[in-house]
N, C-alpha and C positions, 0 to 999 in steps of 0.2 A: 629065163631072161634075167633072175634076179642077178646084180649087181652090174648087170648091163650098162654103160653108159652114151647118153644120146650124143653122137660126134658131131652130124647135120640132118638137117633135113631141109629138102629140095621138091619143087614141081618139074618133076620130069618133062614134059609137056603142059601147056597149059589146058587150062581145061580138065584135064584128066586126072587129077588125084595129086596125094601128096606123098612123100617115101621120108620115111625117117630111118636113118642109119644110126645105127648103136656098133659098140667093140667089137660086139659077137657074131651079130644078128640086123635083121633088117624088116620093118614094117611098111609095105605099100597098102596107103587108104587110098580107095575110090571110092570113100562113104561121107557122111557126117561124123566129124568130130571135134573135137573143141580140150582147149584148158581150161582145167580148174584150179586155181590155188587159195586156198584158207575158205575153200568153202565159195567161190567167187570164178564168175567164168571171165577170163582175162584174154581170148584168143579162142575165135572158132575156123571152119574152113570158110566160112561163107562172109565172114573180113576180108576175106583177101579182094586186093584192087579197089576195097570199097575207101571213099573219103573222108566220112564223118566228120566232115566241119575240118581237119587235120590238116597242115601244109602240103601234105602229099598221101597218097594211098596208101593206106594197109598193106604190107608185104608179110603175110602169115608164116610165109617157111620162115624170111631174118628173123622175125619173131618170137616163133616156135625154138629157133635151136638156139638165140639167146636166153629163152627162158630155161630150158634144156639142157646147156652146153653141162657137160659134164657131170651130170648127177646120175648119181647110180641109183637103177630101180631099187626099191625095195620089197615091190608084192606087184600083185594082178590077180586077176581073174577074167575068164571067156563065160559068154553067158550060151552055152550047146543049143540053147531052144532057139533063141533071137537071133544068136551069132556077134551080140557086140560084144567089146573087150573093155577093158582098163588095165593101166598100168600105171603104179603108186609109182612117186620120185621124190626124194630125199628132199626137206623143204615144205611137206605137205602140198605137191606141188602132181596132181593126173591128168593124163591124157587118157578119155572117155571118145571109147569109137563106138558111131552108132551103123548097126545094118540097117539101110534105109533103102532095102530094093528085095523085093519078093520074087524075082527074075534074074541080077547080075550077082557075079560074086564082090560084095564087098573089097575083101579088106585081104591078104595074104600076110602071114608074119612066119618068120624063119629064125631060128633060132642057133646057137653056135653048135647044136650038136647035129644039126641037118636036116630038122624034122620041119618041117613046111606047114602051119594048118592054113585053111582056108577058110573065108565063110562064103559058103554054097549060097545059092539061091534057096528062099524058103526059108531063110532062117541058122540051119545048123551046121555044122563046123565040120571040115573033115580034116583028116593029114594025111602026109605021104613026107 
């Protein structure tokens, strides 16, 4: 995924998760996740709809893929045991997925060369 860049990301349904689309490749979360930039969480899933005192609610995805919009990853890593992921963006700027379900699968991510992993229930990772 390096050099991948985030194009949108969108709630396919509500309720049900969130899908980030990059150049290559594509990230559907149905987990906990959140941004961090310079060290600073700026944007989780569980903002969204919320109002915070704000003229109008939180809208995570606009949010997400303005912060997003076009920066190319630069790193990541999957964590096999737990199942969550990260992915670095140019700007000191990550999207941190947490597996928060010992029963569903998380989080699906695909990549441009067609390799799918998954995170399984339980924790660990597969692909196909």
């Amino acid at each position: 995924m390096k050099g991948q860049r985030c194009i949108r990301v969108y709630e396919p349904s509500p309720g049900v998760g969130f899908t980030f689309e990059f150049t290559g490749g594509v990230a559907s979360i149905y987990c906990a996740w959140r941004l961090v930039r310079h060290g600073r969480l700026v944007r989780a899933h569980s903002d969204h709809g919320q109002q915070f005192g704000l003229p109008a609610p939180v809208d995570v995805a606009h949010d997400a893929s303005e912060l997003l919009r076009e920066r190319p990853i630069t790193g990541g890593r999957i964590d096999p045991v737990l199942g969550d992921f990260v992915l670095e963006f140019e700007g000191d700027l990550r999207l941190e997925v947490f597996n928060d379900s010992s029963g569903y699968e998380g989080w699906l991510l695909s990549g441009p060369n067609g390799t799918t992993l998954v995170a399984i229930s339980g924790g660990e990772v597969s692909s196909y």
